[in-house]
Every structure is written in C-alpha cells, then in structure tokens.
C-alpha positions as CSV (number, residue, x, y, z in Angstrom):
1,X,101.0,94.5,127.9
2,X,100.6,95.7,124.1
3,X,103.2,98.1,122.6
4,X,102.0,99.6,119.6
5,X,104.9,99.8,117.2
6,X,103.2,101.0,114.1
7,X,99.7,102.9,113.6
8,X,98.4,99.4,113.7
9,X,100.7,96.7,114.9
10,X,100.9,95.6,118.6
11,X,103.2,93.3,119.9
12,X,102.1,90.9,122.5
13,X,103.9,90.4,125.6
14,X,101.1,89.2,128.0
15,X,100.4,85.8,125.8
16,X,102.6,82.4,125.4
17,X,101.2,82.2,121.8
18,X,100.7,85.7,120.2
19,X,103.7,87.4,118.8
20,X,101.7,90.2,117.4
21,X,99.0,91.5,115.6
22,X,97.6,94.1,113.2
23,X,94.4,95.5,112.2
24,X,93.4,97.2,108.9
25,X,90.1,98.0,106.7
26,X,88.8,95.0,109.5
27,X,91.5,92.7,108.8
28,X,92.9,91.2,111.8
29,X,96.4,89.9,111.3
30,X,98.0,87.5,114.1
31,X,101.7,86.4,114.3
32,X,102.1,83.3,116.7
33,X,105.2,82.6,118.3
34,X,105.2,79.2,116.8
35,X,107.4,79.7,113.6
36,X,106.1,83.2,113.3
37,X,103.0,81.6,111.1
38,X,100.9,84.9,110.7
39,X,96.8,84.3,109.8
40,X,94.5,86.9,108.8
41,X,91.2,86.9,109.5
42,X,88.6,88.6,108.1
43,X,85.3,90.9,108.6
44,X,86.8,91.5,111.8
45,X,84.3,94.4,113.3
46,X,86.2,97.6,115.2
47,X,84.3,96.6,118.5
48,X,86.1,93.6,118.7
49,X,89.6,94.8,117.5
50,X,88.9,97.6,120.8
51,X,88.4,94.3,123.4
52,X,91.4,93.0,122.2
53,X,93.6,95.9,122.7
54,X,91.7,96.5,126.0
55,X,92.8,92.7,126.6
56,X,96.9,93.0,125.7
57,X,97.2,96.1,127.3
58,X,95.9,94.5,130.6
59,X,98.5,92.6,132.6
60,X,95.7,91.0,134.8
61,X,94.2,89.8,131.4
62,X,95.9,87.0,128.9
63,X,95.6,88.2,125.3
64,X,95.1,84.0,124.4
65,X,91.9,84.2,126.2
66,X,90.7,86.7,124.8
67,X,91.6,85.9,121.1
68,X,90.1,82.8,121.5
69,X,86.7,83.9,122.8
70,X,86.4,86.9,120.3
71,X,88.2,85.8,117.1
72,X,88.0,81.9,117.2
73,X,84.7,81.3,118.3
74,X,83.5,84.4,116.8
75,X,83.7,82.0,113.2
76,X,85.7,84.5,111.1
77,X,87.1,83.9,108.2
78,X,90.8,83.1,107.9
79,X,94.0,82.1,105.8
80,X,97.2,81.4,106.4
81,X,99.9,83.8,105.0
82,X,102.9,82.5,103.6
C-alpha cells in the first residue's frame, strides 16, 4: 500500500525493491531500498504515473511488477541521482 507523504511522494510498502517515488512536470523519481540509490526517469506520461499509484495502493498487486512493465520496458529515459 502507497502512503502519500507529500503532494507527490509515495512511499512503497507493497514492494521488496521500491522505497519510494515521486512524480513531477513527468519526471518519475524512484528510491530503491538498495542503498537508497534514487533514478529519475524521464517523459514519464500522467497515464502511466495513474497505473502505478493504482498498482502501490493495491495490496493484491506488487508495485515491482508493475514498475517493471510500465517504466522499464516502457524505454524511458533515466539517470542516476547522486
């Protein structure tokens, strides 16, 4: 389930690899639990920031699943924030 802690971050409970992410002016921002490495990742359409809320706040759903069909094989653009 997603708690939305901000206007636009959610934190991630129903994944083993999301901490939390952020959207803004379609740039999707993803902290992993794995040394809190964020990405942001770009052109990132409203549609698809909708399916992945839809996604975290459904405990039937996993949010990794979900990120990986829509943002990672979607192709989009990305860099690693230091």
């Amino acid at each position: 389930m997603a708690k939305r802690t901000t206007s636009s971050v959610f934190e991630v409970k129903n994944s083993s690899r999301v901490k939390s992410f952020s959207y803004e002016k379609n740039t999707l921002t993803v902290t992993f639990t794995n040394n809190n490495q964020s990405y942001r990742y770009f052109k990132v359409p409203d549609e698809v920031l909708q399916q992945l809320v839809k996604a975290v706040s459904d405990v039937k759903s996993s949010f990794g699943k979900a990120f990986q069909e829509l943002i990672i094989k979607g192709g989009y653009k990305y860099e690693k924030i230091d």
